[in-house]
C-alpha positions in Angstrom: 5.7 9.8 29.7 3.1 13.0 28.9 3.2 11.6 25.5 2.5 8.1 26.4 -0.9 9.6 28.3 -1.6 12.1 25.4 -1.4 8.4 23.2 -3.8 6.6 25.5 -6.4 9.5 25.6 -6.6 10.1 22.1 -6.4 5.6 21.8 -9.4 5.3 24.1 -11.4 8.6 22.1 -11.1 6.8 18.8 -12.2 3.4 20.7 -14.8 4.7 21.9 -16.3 6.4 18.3 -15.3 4.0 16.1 -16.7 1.0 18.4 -20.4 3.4 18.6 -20.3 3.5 14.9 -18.8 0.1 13.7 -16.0 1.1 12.0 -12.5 -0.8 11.8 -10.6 1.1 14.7 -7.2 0.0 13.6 -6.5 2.4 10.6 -7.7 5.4 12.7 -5.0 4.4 15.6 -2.4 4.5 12.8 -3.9 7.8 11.7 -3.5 9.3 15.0 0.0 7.9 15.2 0.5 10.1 11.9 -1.1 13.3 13.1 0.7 13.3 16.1 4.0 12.2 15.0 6.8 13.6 13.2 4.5 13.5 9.9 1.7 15.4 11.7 2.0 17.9 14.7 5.3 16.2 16.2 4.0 16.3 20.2 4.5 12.9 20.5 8.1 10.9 19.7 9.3 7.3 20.1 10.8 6.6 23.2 12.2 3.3 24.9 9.1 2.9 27.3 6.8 3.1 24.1 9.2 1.1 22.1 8.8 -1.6 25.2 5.2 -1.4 25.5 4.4 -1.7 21.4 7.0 -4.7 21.3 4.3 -6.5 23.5 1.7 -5.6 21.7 3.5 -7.4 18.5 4.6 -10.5 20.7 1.2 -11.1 22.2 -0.7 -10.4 18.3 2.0 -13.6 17.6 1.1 -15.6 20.2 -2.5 -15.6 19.3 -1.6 -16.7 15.8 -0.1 -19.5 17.1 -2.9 -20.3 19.2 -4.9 -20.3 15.8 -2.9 -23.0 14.0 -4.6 -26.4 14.6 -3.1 -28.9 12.2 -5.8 -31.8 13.0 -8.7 -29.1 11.5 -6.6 -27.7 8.4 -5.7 -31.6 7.7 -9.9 -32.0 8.1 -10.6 -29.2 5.4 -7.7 -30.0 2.9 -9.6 -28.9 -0.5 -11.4 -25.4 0.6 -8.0 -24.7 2.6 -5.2 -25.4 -0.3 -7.6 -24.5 -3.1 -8.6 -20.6 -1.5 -4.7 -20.5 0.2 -3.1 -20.9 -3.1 -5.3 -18.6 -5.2 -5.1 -16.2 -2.4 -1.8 -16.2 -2.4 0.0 -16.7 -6.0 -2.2 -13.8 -7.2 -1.6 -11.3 -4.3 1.9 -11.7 -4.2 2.8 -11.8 -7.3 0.8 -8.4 -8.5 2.5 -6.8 -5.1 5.8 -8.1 -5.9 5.4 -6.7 -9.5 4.2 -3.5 -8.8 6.4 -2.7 -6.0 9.3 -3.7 -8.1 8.4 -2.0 -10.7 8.2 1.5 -8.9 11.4 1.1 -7.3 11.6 -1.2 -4.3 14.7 -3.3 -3.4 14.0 -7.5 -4.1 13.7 -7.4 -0.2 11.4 -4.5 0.3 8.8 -5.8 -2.7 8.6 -9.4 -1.1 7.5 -7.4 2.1 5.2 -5.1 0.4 3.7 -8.2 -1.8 3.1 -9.9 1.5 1.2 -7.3 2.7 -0.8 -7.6 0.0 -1.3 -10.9 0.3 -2.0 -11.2 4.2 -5.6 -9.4 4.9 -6.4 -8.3 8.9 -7.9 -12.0 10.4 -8.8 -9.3 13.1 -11.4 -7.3 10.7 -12.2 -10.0 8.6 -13.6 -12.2 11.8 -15.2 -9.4 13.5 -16.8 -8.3 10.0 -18.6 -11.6 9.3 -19.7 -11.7 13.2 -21.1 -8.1 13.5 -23.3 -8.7 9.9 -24.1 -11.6 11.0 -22.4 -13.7 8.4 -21.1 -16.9 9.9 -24.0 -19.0 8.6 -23.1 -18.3 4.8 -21.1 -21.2 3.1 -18.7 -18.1 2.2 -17.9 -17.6 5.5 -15.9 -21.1 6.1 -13.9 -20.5 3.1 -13.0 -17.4 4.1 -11.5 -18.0 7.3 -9.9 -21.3 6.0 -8.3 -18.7 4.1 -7.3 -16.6 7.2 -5.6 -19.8 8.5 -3.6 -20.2 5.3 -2.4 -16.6 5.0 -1.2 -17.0 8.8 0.8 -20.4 7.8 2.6 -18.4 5.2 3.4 -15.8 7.5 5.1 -17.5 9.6 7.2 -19.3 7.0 7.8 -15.4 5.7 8.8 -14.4 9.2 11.3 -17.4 9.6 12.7 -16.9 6.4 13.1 -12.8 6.7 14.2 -12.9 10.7 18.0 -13.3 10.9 20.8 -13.5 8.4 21.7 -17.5 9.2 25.8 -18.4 9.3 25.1 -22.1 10.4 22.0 -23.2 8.5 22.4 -26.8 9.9 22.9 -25.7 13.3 20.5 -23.3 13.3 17.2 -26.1 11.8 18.9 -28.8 14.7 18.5 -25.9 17.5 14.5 -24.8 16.1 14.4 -28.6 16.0 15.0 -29.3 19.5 12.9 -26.3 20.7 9.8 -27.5 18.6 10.4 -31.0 20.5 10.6 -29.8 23.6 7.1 -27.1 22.9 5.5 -30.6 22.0 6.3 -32.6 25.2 5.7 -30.1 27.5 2.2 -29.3 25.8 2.2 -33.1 25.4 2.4 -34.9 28.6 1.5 -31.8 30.7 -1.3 -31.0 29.1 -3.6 -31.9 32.0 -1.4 -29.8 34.1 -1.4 -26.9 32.1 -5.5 -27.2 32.0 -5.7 -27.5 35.5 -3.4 -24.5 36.3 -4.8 -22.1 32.7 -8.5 -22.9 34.6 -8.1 -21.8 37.7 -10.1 -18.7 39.0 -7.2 -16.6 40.4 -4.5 -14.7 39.6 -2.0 -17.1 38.7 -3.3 -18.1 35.0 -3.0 -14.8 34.4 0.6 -14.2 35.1 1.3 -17.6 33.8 0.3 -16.4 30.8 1.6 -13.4 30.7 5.6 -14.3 32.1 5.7 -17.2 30.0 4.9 -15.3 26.2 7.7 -12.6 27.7 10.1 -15.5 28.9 9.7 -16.9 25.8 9.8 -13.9 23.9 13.0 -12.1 25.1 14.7 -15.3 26.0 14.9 -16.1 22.3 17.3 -13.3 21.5 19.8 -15.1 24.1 19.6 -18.8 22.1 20.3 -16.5 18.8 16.4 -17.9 18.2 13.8 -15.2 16.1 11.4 -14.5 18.9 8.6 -14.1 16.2 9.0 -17.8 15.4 9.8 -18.8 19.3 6.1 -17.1 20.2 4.0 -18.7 17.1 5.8 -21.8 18.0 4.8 -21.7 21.9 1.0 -20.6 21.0 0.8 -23.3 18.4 2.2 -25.8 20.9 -0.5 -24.5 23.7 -3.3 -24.9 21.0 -3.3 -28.4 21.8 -4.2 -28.0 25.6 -7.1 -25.2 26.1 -6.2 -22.8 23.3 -9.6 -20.7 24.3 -8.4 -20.1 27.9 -4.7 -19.2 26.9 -6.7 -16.2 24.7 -9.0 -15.5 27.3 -5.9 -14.8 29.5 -3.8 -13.1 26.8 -6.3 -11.4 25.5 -6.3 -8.2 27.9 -2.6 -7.7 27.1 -3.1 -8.3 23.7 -5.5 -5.8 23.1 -4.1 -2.8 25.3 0.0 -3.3 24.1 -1.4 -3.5 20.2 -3.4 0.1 20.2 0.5 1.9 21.4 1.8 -0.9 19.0 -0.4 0.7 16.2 0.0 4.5 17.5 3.5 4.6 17.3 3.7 2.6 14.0 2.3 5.7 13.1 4.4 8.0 14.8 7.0 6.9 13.3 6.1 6.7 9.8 7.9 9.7 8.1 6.1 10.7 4.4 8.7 13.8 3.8 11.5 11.1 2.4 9.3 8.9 0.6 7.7 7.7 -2.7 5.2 10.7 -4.1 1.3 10.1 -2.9 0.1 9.5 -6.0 2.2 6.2 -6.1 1.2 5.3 -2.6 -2.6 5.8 -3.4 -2.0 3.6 -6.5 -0.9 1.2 -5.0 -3.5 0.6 -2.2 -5.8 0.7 -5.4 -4.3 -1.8 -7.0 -4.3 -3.9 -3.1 -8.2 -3.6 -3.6 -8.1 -5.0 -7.4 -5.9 -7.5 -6.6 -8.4 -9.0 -3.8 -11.3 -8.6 -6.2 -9.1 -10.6 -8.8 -8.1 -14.0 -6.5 -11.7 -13.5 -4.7 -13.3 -13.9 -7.9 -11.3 -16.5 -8.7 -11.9 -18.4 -5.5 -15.5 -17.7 -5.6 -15.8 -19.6 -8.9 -13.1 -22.8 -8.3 -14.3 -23.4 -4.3 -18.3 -22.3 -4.7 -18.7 -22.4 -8.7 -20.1 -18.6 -8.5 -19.3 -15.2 -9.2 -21.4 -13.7 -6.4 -19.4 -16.0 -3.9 -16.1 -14.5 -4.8 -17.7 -11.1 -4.5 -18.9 -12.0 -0.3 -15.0 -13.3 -0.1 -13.3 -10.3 -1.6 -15.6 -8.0 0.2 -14.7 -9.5 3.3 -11.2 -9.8 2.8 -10.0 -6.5 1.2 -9.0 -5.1 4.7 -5.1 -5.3 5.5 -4.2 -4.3 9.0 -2.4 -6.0 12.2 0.3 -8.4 10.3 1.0 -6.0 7.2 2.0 -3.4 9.8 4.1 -6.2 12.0 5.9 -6.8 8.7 6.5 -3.3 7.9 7.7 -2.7 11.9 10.0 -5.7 11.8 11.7 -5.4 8.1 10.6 -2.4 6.1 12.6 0.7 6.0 10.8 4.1 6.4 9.4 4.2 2.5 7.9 0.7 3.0 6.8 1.4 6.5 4.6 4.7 4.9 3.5 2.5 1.5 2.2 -0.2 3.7 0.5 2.5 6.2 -1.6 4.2 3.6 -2.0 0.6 2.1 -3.7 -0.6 5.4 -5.6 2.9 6.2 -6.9 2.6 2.9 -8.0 -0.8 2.5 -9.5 -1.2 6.1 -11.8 1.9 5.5 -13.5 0.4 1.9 -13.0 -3.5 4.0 -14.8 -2.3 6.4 -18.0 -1.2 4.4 -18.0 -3.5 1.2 -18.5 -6.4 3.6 -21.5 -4.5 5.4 -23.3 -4.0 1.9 -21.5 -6.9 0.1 -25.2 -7.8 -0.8 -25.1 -4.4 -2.7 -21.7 -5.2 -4.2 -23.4 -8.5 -5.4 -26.0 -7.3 -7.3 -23.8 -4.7 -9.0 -21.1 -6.8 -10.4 -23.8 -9.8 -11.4 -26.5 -6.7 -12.7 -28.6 -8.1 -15.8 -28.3 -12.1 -14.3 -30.8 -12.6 -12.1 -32.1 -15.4 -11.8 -28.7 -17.0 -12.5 -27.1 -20.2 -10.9 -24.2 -17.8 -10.0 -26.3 -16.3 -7.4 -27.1 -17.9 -4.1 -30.1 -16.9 -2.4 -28.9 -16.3 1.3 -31.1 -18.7 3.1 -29.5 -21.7 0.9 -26.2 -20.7 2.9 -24.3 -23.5 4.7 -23.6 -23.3 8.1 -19.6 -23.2 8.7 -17.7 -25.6 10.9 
C-alpha cells in the first residue's frame, strides 16, 4: 500500500508540471514507473491491488475506444478514411515488422512491436491539435479519420492476438450472439438507457462504472477476450448518448490509466534486454517511418508536401494502446522496446506538432510560393 501512495504523489507531481507546461504527461508517468521500479531505485513493486487498479485503467481506455467507433460517420467519410488508414498502416507495419524481425524478435513479438508502430496516442494527437488550436485546418479531419482507422485495426489485432481458439466455429457463433444481443439492448432501450445515462445523481455513475466491470471480468467466465467484450459494449453504447457514457467513464478512466502507466513502468526490466543502442534505433526509425506514410498521405489525400508534414507532426506520438499491447502480449524485451519507443516518440510528438509550422518551412525551404503550401487561413473547417 505505501507504494501505491508513493505512486499517486509522484503521479499527481508530474500532472501537475507537465499540465503547467504543456507537455505529453504520459511518457513521464512511464518514466517514473522506471525510476522507481526494479530498473530504477526498486521502492516500489507490483502487487495484486496495483495489478487490480491498472487492469481498470486498460478496460476503461477500451471502453472509450469503443465509444469512438461510429460506423454511420466512417461510412460518411469513406475516401479520406481508407485512403490515410491504408497508407498509415501498410507503411508502419511493415517497416516495424521488418525491423524488429530483423534484430531478433519472434514472428509474434515483431507483429506486436510493428503495431505499435503503426497505432499513434489518439490521446496526444487530439489534445495536440486542440491546445494549438488546430481543429480548423483541413489537416486536422484527415488526421483523426486516421485515429479512427488505426483504432479499427486494433481491435481486429486484439481479437486476433487474445486467446489461442480450439473451436473456431463455436467460438465466431458465441462473439456472434453477444454482438446481437449489445445491438438490441442498445437498440430498443436506447431511450431507456438515455433517460437513466442523464440523470443528475448517482446512479449514471455506477451504472457506468458496474456495467464496463460486469462486462469486463464476466468475459473470462464465457471463455470471451474481455478486450473485445469492452470495445464491443462501448461501440454498442455509441449509438445511444456516447458523450454522456464518457462523461461518466471518464473520471475512472483517467485516475486507473496514470497507475496503469506507472506500473507499466515498474515493471519494465532493461537488465535482460536488447542493448540501448538498438532500442534508441528503433524509436528513430518509429519517427521516420511516420514522416514516410505522412508524406505520403499528405500528397495522395491533400495533393501537398506541407500537408503530410502538419499530419506526421501530429501523429509521431505513440502512447496509451502501444503500451496496452505491450502489457497484454509482449514479453519483458518487447515491453522495454515499446517503452523507450513511446517515451521517445511522445516527447519529439509533443513539440513538432507545436512548431509544425517550423517543420513546414524546413522540409519545403527554397519553394515558396509553391502550390504545395497552404496558407493557413485557406484551411477547411473539419466535420
Amino acid at each position: 500500500m505505501e507504494g501505491l501512495i508513493i505512486t499517486l504523489f509522484v503521479c499527481l507531481v508530474l500532472l501537475i508540471i507537465t499540465k503547467y507546461l504543456s507537455w505529453p504527461v504520459i511518457p513521464f508517468y512511464i518514466i517514473a514507473g522506471i525510476v522507481l521500479g526494479a530498473s530504477g531505485l526498486d521502492i516500489v513493486q507490483v502487487s495484486e491491488t496495483s495489478t487490480f487498479f491498472a487492469e481498470l485503467g486498460l478496460i476503461f481506455l477500451l471502453f472509450f475506444m469503443g465509444l469512438e467507433i461510429k460506423p454511420d460517420r466512417i461510412l460518411s467519410n469513406q475516401k479520406t478514411f481508407f485512403s490515410s488508414g491504408l497508407i498509415d498502416l501498410n507503411i508502419n507495419m511493415i517497416i516495424g515488422f521488418l525491423a524488429a524481425y530483423i534484430i531478433g524478435f519472434t514472428l509474434t513479438e515483431s507483429l506486436v512491436i510493428a503495431a505499435a508502430f503503426f497505432i499513434s496516442s489518439t490521446a496526444m494527437t487530439v489534445a495536440s491539435l486542440v491546445e494549438n488550436k488546430k481543429l480548423m485546418m483541413r489537416e486536422a479531419e484527415t488526421i483523426v479519420w486516421m485515429m479512427v482507422f488505426e483504432d479499427i485495426v486494433l481491435i481486429i489485432f486484439l481479437t486476433l492476438l487474445s486467446t489461442s481458439i480450439n473451436n473456431p466455429l463455436g467460438f465466431i457463433a458465441k462473439i456472434a450472439v453477444i454482438l446481437l444481443a449489445f445491438y438490441l439492448i442498445s437498440h430498443f432501450g436506447k431511450k431507456l438507457i438515455q433517460k437513466v445515462i442523464n440523470r443528475d445523481d448517482e446512479l449514471p455513475v455506477f451504472l457506468t462504472f458496474a456495467a464496463v466491470v460486469i462486462i469486463a471480468f464476466g468475459s473470462k467466465a464465457i471463455g470471451v477476450p474481455e478486450t473485445l467484450m469492452v470495445i464491443a459494449f462501448g461501440t454498442a453504447l455509441a449509438s445511444t448518448d456516447p458523450a454522456a457514457f464518457e462523461a461518466q467513464a471518464r473520471p475512472f478512466k483517467d485516475v486507473f490509466l496514470i497507475i496503469f502507466f506507472v506500473f507499466f513502468g515498474i515493471s519494465v526490466d532493461f537488465s535482460g534486454g536488447i542493448p540501448v543502442m538498438l532500442i534508441l534505433a528503433l524509436s528513430i526509425l518509429a519517427l521516420i517511418s511516420k514522416l514516410v506514410s505522412g508524406l505520403l498521405i499528405g500528397k495522395v489525400v491533400h495533393g501537398s508536401k506541407s500537408s503530410g508534414i502538419e499530419i506526421w507532426a501530429n501523429t509521431i506520438g505513440r502512447g496509451e494502446f502501444s503500451i496496452a499491447l505491450a502489457a497484454l502480449y509482449g514479453s519483458p524485451v518487447v515491453s522495454s522496446a515499446i517503452a523507450a519507443m513511446v517515451i521517445i516518440t511522445s516527447i519529439v510528438g509533443s513539440f513538432s506538432a507545436k512548431y509544425s509550422g517550423s517543420l513546414q518551412d524546413l522540409f519545403t525551404r527554397g519553394r515558396k510560393g509553391s502550390p504545395d503550401q497552404v496558407p493557413a487561413g485557406n484551411s477547411e473547417r473539419i466535420v
